[in-house]
C-alpha positions as CSV (number, residue, x, y, z in Angstrom):
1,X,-0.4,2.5,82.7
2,X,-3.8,2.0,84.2
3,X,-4.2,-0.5,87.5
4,X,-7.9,-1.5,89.6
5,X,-7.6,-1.2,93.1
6,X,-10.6,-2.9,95.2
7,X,-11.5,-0.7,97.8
8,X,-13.3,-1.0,100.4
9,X,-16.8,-0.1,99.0
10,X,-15.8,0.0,95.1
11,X,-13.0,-0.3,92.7
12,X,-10.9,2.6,91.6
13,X,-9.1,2.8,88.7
14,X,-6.3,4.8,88.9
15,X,-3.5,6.3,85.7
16,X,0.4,5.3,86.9
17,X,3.1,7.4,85.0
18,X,5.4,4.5,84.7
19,X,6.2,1.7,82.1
20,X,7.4,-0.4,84.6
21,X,7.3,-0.1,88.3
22,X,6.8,-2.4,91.3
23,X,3.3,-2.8,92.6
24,X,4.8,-1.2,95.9
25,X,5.9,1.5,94.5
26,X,2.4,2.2,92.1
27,X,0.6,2.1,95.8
28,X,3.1,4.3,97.0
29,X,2.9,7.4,94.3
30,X,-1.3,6.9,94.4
31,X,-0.6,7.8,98.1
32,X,1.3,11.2,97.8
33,X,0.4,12.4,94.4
34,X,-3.5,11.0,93.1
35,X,-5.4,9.7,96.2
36,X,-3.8,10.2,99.9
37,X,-6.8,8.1,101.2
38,X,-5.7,5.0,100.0
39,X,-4.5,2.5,102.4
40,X,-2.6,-0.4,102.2
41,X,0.7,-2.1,104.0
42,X,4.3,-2.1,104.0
43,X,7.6,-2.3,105.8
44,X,10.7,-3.3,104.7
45,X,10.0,-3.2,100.6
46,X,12.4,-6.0,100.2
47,X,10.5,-8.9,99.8
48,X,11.3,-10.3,103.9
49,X,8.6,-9.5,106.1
50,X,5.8,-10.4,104.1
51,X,3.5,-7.3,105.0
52,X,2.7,-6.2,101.7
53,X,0.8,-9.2,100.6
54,X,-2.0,-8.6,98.4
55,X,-3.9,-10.6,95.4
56,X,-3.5,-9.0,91.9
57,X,-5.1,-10.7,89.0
58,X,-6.4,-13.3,92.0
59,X,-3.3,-14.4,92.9
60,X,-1.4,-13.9,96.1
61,X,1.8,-12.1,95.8
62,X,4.3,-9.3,97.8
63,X,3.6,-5.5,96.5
64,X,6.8,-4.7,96.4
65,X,8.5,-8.1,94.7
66,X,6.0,-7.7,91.8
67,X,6.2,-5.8,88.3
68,X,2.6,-4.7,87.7
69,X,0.9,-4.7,84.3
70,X,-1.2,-2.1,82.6
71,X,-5.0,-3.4,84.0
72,X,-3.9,-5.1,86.5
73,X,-6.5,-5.7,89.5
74,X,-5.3,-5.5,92.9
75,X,-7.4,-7.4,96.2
76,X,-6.8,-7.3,99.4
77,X,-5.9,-11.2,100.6
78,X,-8.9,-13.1,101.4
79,X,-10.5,-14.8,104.3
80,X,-8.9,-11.8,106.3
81,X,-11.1,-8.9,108.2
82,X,-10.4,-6.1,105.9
83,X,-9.4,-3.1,107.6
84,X,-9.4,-0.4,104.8
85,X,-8.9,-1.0,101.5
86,X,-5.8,-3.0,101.0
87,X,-5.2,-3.3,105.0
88,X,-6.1,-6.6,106.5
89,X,-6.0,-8.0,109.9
90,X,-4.4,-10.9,110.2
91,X,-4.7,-11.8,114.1
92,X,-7.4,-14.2,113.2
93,X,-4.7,-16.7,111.2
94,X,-2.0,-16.0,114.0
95,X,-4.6,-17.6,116.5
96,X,-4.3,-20.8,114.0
97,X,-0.9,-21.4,115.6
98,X,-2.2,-21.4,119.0
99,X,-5.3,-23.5,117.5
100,X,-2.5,-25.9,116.2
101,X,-0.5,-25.9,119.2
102,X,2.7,-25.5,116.6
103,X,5.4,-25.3,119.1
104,X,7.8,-26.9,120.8
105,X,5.9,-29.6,123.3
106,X,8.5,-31.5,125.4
107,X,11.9,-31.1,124.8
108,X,14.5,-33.8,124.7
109,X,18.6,-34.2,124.0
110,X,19.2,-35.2,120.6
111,X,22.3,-34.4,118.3
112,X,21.4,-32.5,115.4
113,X,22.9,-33.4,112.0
114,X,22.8,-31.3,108.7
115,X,20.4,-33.5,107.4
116,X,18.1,-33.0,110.2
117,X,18.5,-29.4,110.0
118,X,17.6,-29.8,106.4
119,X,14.6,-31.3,107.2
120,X,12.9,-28.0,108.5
121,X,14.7,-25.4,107.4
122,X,12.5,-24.6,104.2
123,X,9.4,-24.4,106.8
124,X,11.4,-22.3,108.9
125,X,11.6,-19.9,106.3
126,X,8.1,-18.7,106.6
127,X,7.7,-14.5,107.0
128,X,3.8,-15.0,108.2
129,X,2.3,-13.3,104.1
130,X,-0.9,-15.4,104.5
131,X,0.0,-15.3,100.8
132,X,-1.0,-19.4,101.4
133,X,-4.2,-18.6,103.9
134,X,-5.7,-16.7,101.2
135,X,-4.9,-18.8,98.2
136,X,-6.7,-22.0,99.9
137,X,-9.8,-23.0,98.4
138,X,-11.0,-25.1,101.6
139,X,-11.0,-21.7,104.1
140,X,-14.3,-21.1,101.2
141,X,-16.1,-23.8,102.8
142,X,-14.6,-24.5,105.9
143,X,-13.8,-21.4,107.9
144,X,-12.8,-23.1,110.6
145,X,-10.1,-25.2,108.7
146,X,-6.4,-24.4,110.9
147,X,-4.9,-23.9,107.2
148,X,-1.5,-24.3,105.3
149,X,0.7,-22.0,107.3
150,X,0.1,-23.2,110.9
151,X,-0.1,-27.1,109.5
152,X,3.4,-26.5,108.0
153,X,4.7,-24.6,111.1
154,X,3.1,-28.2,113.1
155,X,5.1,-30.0,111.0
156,X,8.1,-28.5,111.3
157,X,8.1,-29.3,115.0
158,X,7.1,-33.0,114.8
159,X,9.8,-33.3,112.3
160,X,12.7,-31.9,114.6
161,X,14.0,-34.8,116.9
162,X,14.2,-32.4,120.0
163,X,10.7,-32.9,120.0
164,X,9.8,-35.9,122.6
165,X,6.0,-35.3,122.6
166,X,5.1,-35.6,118.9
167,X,1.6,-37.2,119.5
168,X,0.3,-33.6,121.2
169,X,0.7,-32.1,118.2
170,X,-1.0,-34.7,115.6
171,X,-3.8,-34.9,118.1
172,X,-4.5,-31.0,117.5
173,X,-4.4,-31.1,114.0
174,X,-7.3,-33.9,113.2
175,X,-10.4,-31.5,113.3
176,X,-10.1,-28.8,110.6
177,X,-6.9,-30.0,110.5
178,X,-4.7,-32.5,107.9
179,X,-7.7,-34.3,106.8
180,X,-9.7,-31.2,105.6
181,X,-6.8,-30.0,103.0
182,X,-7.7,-31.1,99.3
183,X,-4.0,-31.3,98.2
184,X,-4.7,-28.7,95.7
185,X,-1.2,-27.3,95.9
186,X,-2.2,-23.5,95.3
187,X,-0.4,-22.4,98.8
188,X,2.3,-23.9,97.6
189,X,2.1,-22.3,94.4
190,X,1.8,-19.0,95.5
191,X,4.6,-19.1,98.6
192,X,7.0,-16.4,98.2
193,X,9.8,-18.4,100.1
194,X,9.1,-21.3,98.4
195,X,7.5,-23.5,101.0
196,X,5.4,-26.7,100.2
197,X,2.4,-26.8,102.5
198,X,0.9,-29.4,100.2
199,X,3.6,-31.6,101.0
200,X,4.1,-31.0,104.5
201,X,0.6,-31.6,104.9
202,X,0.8,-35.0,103.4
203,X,3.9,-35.9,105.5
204,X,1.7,-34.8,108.7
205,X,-0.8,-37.1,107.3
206,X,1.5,-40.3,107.9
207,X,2.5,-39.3,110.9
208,X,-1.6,-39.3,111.8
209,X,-1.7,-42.6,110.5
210,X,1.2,-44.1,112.8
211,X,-0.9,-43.1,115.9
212,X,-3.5,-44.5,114.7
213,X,-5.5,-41.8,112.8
214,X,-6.9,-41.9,109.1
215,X,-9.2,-40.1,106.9
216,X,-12.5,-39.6,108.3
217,X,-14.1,-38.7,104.7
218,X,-12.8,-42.0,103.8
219,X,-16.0,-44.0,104.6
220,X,-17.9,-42.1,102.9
221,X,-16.6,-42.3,99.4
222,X,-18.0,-44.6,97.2
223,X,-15.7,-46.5,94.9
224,X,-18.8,-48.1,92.6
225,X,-19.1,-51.1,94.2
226,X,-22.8,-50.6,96.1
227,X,-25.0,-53.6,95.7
228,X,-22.8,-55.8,95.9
């Protein structure tokens, strides 16, 4: 079996002796018995901490939760300084949460029912891949754009009803924020844990709307009626 690594200044192709191994486990036999130089990373090789995210065939997905094929070409994720080879640094999309503000603002007493903790407990889910960072198309265009992970960690605050301050948060969110997202769905596609950013995203929008907020692009689209 024969796989494409991009590295950092060239792809590699490189022979596996296996019919059918985890991508994890590929990187990790290139390391001790073809090419010691290559680096990429891992931790817990059980799909939970989300540290092995890479993009093979461009598509985000965990190293060591995916079967690889023979040709198969393996990215690092995008949008992301690249370290070395496979190895990204991802302190740039953790800053989006402070960006975001996607915390707890002002606490109040409420009773919490299963059905609240149902509301949130998909998005709590999250093991910080940037499987979704990389897999947005606006980041392309917009660099500045907060992105799908840190709107659907915003969300899951101004949906918890401890939260008394919901307004700080939707305030944070309307520059590069909810309105920049194109609803595309691929972060949800491509979320290991099954989150929907797409849809969280849309449920933050009607929040924005309640406090008065909508669509900035919205004046500028034109419907075919000019001239009249």
């Amino acid at each position: 079996m024969q796989i494409d690594i991009k590295r950092t200044n060239e792809t590699i192709n490189y022979n596996i002796p296996f019919k059918s191994t985890t991508l994890l486990q590929a990187l990790y036999h290139i390391k001790s018995h073809i090419d010691n130089t290559l680096t990429f990373s891992s931790n817990c090789r059980s799909g939970i901490c989300g540290t092995c995210a890479v993009r093979v065939n461009g598509k985000e997905v965990l190293a060591c939760a995916t079967m690889i094929k023979d040709n198969d070409l393996v990215e690092p994720l995008r949008y992301h300084e690249i370290e070395r080879d496979l190895k990204v640094n991802k302190e740039k999309v953790r800053d989006t949460l402070k960006q975001s503000m996607a915390w707890l603002h002002q606490a109040q007493k409420s009773e919490i029912e299963s059905k609240d903790v149902a509301l949130t407990e998909k998005q709590s889910d999250c093991i910080l891949c940037d499987s979704c960072y990389s897999a947005c198309p606006v980041l392309e265009v917009n660099p500045n754009f907060i992105g799908p992970f840190a709107l659907t960690r915003v969300y899951r605050y101004t949906a918890d009803p401890r939260e008394a301050d919901i307004k700080t948060s939707i305030d944070t969110i309307q520059q590069n924020g909810v309105w920049d997202c194109t609803l595309c769905g691929e972060c949800t596609t491509v979320c290991p844990q099954g989150i929907d950013p797409k849809m969280d995203i849309t449920m933050l929008r009607g929040t924005s709307t309640q406090f008065g907020y909508s669509d900035p692009n919205f004046q500028a689209m034109d419907f075919g009626f000019g001239g009249f």
